[in-house]
N, C-alpha and C positions, 0 to 999 in steps of 0.2 A: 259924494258918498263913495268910499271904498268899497272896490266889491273883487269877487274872486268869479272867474267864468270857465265852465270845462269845457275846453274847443275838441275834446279828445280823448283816448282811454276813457270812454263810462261807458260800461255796455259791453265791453269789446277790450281785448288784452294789446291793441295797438293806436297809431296815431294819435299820442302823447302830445298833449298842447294842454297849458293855462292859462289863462290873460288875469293877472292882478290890476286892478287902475286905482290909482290914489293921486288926489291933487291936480289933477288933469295928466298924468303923466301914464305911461303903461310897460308893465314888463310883464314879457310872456317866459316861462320855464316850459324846456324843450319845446321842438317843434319837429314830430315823428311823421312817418309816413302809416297811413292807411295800409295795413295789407290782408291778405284772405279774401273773403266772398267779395262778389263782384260790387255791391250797392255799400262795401265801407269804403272800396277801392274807388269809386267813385267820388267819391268826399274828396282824394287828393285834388280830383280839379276843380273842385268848387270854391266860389270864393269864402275867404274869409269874412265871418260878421262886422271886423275892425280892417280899413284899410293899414295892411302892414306897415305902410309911409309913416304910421302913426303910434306906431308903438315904440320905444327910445331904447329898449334892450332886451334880450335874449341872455337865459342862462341854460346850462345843459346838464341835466343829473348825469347824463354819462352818453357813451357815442355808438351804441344798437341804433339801426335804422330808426324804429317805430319810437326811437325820440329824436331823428337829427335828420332822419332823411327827408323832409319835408322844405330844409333849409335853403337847398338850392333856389326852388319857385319861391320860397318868402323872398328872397332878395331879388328873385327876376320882378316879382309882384310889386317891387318900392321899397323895402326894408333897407335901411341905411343903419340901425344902429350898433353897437358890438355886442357882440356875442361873448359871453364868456365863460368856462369851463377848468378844470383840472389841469395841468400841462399833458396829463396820458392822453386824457379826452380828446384834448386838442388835435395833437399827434393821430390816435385811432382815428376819431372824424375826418382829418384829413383823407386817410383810408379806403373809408366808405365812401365816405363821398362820392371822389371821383370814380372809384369800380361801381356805386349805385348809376354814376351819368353814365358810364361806359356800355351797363348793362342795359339801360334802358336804351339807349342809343343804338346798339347791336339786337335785339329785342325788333324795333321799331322796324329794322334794316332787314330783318329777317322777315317780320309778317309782311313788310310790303316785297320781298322777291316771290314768298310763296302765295302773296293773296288770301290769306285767312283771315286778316283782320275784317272786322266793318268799317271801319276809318280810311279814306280812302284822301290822303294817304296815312298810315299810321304815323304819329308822332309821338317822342318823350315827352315824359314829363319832364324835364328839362334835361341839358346838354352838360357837356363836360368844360366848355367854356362857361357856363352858368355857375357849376361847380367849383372850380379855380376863383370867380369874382366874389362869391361869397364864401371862399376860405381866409379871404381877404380883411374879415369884420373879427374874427378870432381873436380872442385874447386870454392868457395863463392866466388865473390868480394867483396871488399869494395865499395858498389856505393859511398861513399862521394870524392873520387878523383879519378884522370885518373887512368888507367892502362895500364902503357906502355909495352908492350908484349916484344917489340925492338926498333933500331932506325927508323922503315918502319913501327908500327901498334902502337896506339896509342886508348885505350877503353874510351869512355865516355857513361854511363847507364843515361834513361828517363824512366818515369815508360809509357805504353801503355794503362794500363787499358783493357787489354784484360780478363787474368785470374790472378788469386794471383802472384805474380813475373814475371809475363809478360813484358817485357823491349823495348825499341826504344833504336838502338845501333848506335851510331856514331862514325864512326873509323876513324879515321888521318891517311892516307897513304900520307908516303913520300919516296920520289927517288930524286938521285941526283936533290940534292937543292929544290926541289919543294914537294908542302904539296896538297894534296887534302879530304875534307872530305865528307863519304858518309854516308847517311843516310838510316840505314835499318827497315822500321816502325813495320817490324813483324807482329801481329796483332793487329789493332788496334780495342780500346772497346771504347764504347759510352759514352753518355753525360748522365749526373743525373743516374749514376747509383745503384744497389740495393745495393751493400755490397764494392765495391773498389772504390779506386779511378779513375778519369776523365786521359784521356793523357794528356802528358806534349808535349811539342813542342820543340823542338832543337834549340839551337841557332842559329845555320848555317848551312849548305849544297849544297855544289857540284855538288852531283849527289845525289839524292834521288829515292830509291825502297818504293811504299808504295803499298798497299794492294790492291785487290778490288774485292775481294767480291761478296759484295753488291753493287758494281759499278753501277749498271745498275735500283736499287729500292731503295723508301725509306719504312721501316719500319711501321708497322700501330701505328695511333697516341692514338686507342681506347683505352678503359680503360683492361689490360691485367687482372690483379685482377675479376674484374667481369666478362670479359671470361672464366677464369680457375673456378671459381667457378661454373659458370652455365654448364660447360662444367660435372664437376664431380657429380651436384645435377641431370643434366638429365641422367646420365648413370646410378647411383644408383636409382634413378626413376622408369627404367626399372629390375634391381635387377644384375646388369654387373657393371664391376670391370674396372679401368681405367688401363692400363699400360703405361708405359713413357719408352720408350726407350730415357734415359737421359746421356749427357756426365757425368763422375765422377770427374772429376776436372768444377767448375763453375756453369753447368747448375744443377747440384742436389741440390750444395748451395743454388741458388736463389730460385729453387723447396720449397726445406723446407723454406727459409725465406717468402716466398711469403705465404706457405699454414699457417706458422702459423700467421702472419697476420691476414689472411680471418678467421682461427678461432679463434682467440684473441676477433677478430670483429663482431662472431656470423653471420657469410658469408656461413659457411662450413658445411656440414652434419655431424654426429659425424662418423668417417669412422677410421678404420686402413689404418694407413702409414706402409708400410715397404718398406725400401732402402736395397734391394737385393745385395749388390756388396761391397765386403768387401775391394776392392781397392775405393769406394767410401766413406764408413765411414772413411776409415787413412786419405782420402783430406780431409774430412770436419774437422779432428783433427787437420791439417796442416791450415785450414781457421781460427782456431777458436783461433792459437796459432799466428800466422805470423800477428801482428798487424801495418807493417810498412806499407801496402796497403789497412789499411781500411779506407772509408769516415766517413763525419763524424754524416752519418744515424746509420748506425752501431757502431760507437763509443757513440754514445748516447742510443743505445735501450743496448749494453755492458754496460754503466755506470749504468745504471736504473737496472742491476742485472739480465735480461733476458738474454737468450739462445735460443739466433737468428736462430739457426738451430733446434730445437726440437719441433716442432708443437705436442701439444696433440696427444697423441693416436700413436704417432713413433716410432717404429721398427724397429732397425737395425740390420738385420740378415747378421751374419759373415759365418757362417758354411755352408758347402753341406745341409747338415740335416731342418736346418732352414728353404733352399729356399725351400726344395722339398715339405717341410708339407704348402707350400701354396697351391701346386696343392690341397690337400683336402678342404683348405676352398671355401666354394661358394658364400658365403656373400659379399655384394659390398665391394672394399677395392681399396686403390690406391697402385700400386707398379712402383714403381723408381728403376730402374735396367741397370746397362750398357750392351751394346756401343751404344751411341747417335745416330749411322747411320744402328744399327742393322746388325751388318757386326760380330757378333761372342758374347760371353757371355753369361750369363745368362739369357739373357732377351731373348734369342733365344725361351727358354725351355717354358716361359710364353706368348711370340708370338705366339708358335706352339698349345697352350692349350688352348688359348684365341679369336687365329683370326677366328676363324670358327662361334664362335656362336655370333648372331646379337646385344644382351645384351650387350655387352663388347664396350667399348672405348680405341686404341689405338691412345694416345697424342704424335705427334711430337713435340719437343719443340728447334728444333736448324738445322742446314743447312742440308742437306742430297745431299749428292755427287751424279751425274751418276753412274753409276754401281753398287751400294748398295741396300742395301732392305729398307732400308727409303723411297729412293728416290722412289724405286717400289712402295712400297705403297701412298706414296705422291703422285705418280704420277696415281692412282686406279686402280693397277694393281687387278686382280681376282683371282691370284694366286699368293706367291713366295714359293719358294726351302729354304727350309732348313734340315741340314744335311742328303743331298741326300731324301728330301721327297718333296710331293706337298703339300703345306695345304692352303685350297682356304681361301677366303679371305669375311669376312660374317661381322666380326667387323666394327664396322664405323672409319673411319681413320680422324681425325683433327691435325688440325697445330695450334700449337701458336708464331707464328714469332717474338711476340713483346721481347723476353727473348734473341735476340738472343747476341754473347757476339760480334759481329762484328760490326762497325762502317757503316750505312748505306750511300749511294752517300752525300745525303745533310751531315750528319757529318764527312765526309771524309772532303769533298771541306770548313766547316767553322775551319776543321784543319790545312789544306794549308793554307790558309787564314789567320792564326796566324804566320806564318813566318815569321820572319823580313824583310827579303828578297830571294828573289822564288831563289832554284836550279839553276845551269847553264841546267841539264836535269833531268827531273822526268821519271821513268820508272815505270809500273804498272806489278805487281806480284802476283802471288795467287788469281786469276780468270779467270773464264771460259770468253773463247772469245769476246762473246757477251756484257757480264757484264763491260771488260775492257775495251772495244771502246765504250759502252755509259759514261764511266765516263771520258775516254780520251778526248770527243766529249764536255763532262760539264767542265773539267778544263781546256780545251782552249778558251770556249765562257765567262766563269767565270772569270779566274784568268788569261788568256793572256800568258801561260806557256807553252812553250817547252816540251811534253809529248811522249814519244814512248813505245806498247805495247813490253813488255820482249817478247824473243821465247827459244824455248827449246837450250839449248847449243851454247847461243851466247855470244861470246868476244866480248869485247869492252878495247881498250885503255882508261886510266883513263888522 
């Protein structure tokens, strides 16, 4: 019997896993890592209900951790078979990957000189040689035709619009005589956006997994550009420095395309930019090269000879050396530095140097999970912990929503909507509880459709 199982995303906006089985054979689409509170975190080291040895392929909606970072331990776990993705994907993955092995590794190295951890002694979840062997199973498609794995799995690629090679995956499972197709929307990206393209929509579907997020809000409709700008004139105003705990794939893109906009436009103060995160400069090398996902805003400020990523006054510091001689400057300056939920990195080091005094602007600019120190601060916390310290919390903390790369309810539901014809059943994946039964709630009052929220580790016969 075919069946479809959620190793992943149900409940919870991360650790991305499916296991399809048809004909004795198994392909799982993405395999993300767990992050936020401590008991989903937990889940990375548990084992799998299917030994990995046993499943023949991996596909990848696109290359965010919480679908790829889980990759490394599948192949330490026994996973032998290829992997396959986008060419950007591939490229990104590569990416994270190894800066995921590095940071866990440096993480591990650090709870055991300071003695914080309970693990004694603390270990990664895997290494950066783990990392490298399992970049090893990668492989590009050709999106211009199927790719049929076998006679039971059968790939067709839609771009998602999420991040640079972001995909909507549609697999043809068949079993004795019978064909079913499901639709996996991954993440899905918005309407009119800054540098990619818009989703595509599927011809058909079965059963469709789409996202949600933003299930439960729509997006603000203000003007975001004149946000970020007044946001960065009144911190330098008082003589503080913005920092951006920014994703390094997507949100730093938009970052620079946006700031240099505002000062093309004479918007912007004259200020240093420096993007702290030298896993974020190689994506923006990968944006500037990968032309098969850009719209055609982008394709026209490229044609015009402009370099949509280099706002005056930017700074890409690659080196240790580089980040550390910001601590001495005090002059206002904006720094862009990863991880987007502030769960590790560099931007840790400029958090911990910056939230104390009331000068300063830290800019959220993308989701912040429970458990994370984004979300602490989003949420006005007075204190968070970082690397076993306390450092209260004096900066002023703002959001900028409008950048986010997820599809909100209303653009979810005019996605659906473009289907030729709705699912036999739609299943909602990758959001928190609440988020997925207000949009469960919208697409059965909306579009009259058959919807059930995913749960953690449920079968289903296809």
């Amino acid at each position: 019997m075919a069946t479809l199982t959620f190793l992943g995303a149900a409940g919870t906006v991360t650790g991305s896993r499916y296991l399809l089985e048809a004909g004795g054979e198994r392909l799982m689409v993405d395999c993300g890592l767990f992050q936020g509170q401590k008991e989903l975190r937990l889940r990375n080291w548990a084992d799998l209900p299917v030994e990995p040895r046993n499943i023949q392929w991996l596909v990848l909606t696109h290359a965010h951790l919480d679908h790829t970072g889980y990759i490394p331990r599948f192949v330490k776990e026994g996973f032998r078979g290829q992997i396959f993705a986008s060419a950007a994907t591939v490229e990104l993955a590569r990416l994270l990957l190894l800066d995921s092995a590095y940071l866990q590794e440096e993480d591990a190295a650090y709870a055991n000189k300071k003695g914080f951890s309970k693990h004694k002694p603390a270990l990664p979840l895997y290494t950066h040689q783990d990392a490298l062997e399992s970049l090893e199973l990668f492989r590009s498609v050709d999106e211009s035709k199927l790719l049929k794995l076998s006679p039971h799995f059968t790939l067709r690629f839609y771009r998602a619009g999420h991040i640079l090679g972001a995909r909507i995956i549609e697999v043809t499972v068949s079993e004795n005589s019978q064909k079913w197709a499901i639709v996996f929307s991954g993440d899905l990206g918005r309407n009119h956006q800054l540098v990619i393209r818009e989703p595509e929509v599927p011809e058909t579907g079965d059963f469709l997994l789409v996202e949600s997020t933003y299930g439960n809000r729509l997006h603000p409709t203000d003007d975001f550009r004149q946000r970020l700008a007044s946001i960065v004139k009144t911190t330098a105003s008082r003589g503080g420095s913005v920092i951006v705990p920014a994703f390094a794939v997507g949100r730093t893109q938009e970052l620079l395309y946006i700031l240099r906009e505002l000062a093309e436009s004479n918007r912007l103060p004259s200020l240093p930019i420096h993007v702290d995160s030298p896993m974020a400069i190689d994506v923006t090398d990968l944006y500037r090269r990968h032309h098969e996902d850009h719209n055609v805003l982008m394709e026209a400020v490229e044609a015009q000879g402009a370099k949509p990523f280099s706002p005056p006054g930017v700074h890409f510091d690659r080196s240790p050396e580089e980040s550390k001689a910001l601590n001495n400057f005090h002059a206002p300056m904006i720094i862009i530095s990863a991880s987007g939920m502030a769960t590790g990195g560099r931007v840790l080091h400029h958090l911990a140097r910056c939230l104390p005094d009331s000068r300063n602007t830290v800019l959220l600019v993308g989701f912040q999970a429970p458990g994370t120190r984004g979300h602490s601060l989003q949420s006005g916390a007075e204190f968070v912990k970082m690397h076993g310290a306390i450092v209260p919390v004096g900066a002023r903390i703002e959001s900028l929503e409008h950048l986010s790369a997820h599809a909100d309810a209303g653009e979810i539901i005019q996605w659906l909507g473009r289907f030729p014809t709705p699912p036999a059943k739609t299943f909602l994946v990758h959001g928190e509880a609440h988020a997925a039964e207000a949009l469960r709630q919208k697409i059965i009052e909306t579009l009259g459709w058959p919807v059930q929220i995913s749960s953690y580790l449920l079968k289903i016969p296809l």
